[in-house]
C-alpha angles and dihedrals in degrees: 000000000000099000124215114221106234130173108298121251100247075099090081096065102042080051087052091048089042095052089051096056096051093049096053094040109030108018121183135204105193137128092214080064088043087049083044102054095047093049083051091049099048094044076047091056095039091051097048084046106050084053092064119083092251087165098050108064091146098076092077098050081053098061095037086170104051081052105051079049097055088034093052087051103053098037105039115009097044093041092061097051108053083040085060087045101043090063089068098056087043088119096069104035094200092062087051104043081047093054097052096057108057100038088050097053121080119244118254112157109049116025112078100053091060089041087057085047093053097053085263115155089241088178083076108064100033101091091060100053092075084062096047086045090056099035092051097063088057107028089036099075090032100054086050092048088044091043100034087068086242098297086134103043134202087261091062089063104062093085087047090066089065093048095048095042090056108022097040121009096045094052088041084056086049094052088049085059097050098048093057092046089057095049086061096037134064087194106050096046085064089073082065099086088043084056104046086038083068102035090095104035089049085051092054098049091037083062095035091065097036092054086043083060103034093047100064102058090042103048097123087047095050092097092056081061083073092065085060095064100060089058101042090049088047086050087059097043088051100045093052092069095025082061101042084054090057092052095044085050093047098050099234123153138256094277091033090057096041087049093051099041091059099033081045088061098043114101136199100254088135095054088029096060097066089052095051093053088052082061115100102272092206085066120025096022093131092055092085093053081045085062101040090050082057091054105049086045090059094045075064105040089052088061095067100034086061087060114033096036094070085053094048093047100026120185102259095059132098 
């Protein structure tokens, strides 16, 4: 994978701290900001997605063990945890449904870059990234209606399909043209390092409006936003050994288990986030600020596992 420096994503959080401001001090009702969120939220989309190999599918079947690892991770392993986790938060059901969400669906966005960072074969995992992509966007809100003990039920999706026909699926259909056009086109792979120069700044200003909007109607609700933290820091520091097991079991090298103990730990916030604003708002308004908490927790949490997964699995192990 040849990586392309980009703005670091420490971005995200100012955008999240940003967003909270302006929604306690200067808060806004107006359908141009509202637009303006969910043009923000399909070019977000677009950019995370042209940068998966969505034309080379194959490179998973290539590594099957690499993929029954990562697989095993994100359909049976992470599953049972935020189930674990979800019942704590049972009392207030957007918290849990929130919750749900984001821990159940696989990361895409931000991930690889810190894998590549930590000495992680990200070669490896790329190829899968295109299925989980895809699988998420269907097991996803069924495993949180199934796990959530039906307190979202199958009524509450409908308005998601639109969402994901038109925020996530149509600019995932753009990408998939690009990308084939660059394949065929020096010149328009070039476009490829602008692209990926802008994914994280867009992010950050993608969350910053959503929490600006978000803030405003949820105000009394903001501190139940704190019993959130605990579980999504416990859900770093698990996954950490939980993935490091999987890739013991599956006999990967040093590169292949450091890739899939961070990638492993990386979760959908980014594709999550247009699905938990087609949810009824009246009802389930707090579960965006639910998935951009996770975020920025993971912003946070990638920050150590650059750093301490290279100790835990050094280069001379097995």
């Amino acid at each position: 994978m040849t990586r392309v420096s980009g703005p670091s994503t420490a971005w995200i959080l100012l955008g999240v701290l940003s967003g909270g401001l302006l929604g306690l001090y200067l808060p806004i009702i107006s359908p141009a900001l509202i637009w303006g969120q969910w043009g923000l939220l399909t070019l977000m989309v677009f950019l995370v997605v042209v940068s998966l190999p969505l034309l080379s599918i194959g490179r998973a079947i290539a590594k099957p063990r690499v993929l029954a690892a990562l697989f095993a991770l994100n359909l049976i392993v992470v599953p049972l945890v935020a189930f674990v986790f979800s019942r704590v938060l049972f009392q207030v059901p957007a918290l849990q449904v929130g919750l749900l969400l984001v821990l159940l669906a696989p990361g895409v966005a931000l991930s690889l870059t810190t894998a590549y960072e930590a000495g992680g074969d990200v070669e490896s995992v790329l190829g899968s990234k295109p299925l989980l992509f895809v699988g998420q966007l269907v097991v996803v809100p069924l495993y949180t209606v199934f796990l959530s003990g039906g307190v979202l039920g199958f009524d509450d999706l409908p308005p998601t399909f639109i969402v994901i026909g038109l925020v996530i699926i149509a600019p995932s259909l753009v990408a998939l043209a690009l990308q084939w056009a660059m394949a065929r086109s020096a010149s328009v792979a070039a476009s490829r390092r602008w692209l990926t120069m802008i994914r994280v700044p867009v992010i950050a200003l993608t969350v910053g409006v959503v929490v600006w909007n978000q803030v405003p109607a949820h105000l009394e609700e903001l501190e139940e936003l704190l019993r959130v933290v605990p579980l999504f820091f416990s859900f770093f520091v698990l996954l950490a050994p939980l993935g490091l097991l999987a890739g013991i079991l599956a006999s990967l090298t040093v590169a292949e288990k450091r890739a899939i103990m961070i990638v492993g730990a990386g979760r959908g916030g980014v594709i999550m986030l247009p699905i938990s604003l087609a949810l009824d708002q009246d009802v389930w308004g707090l579960v965006p600020l639910v998935v951009i908490t996770q975020l920025a927790m993971e912003v946070i949490g990638m920050m150590v596992y650059r750093t301490i997964v290279p100790e835990i699995i050094p280069s001379g192990s097995r």
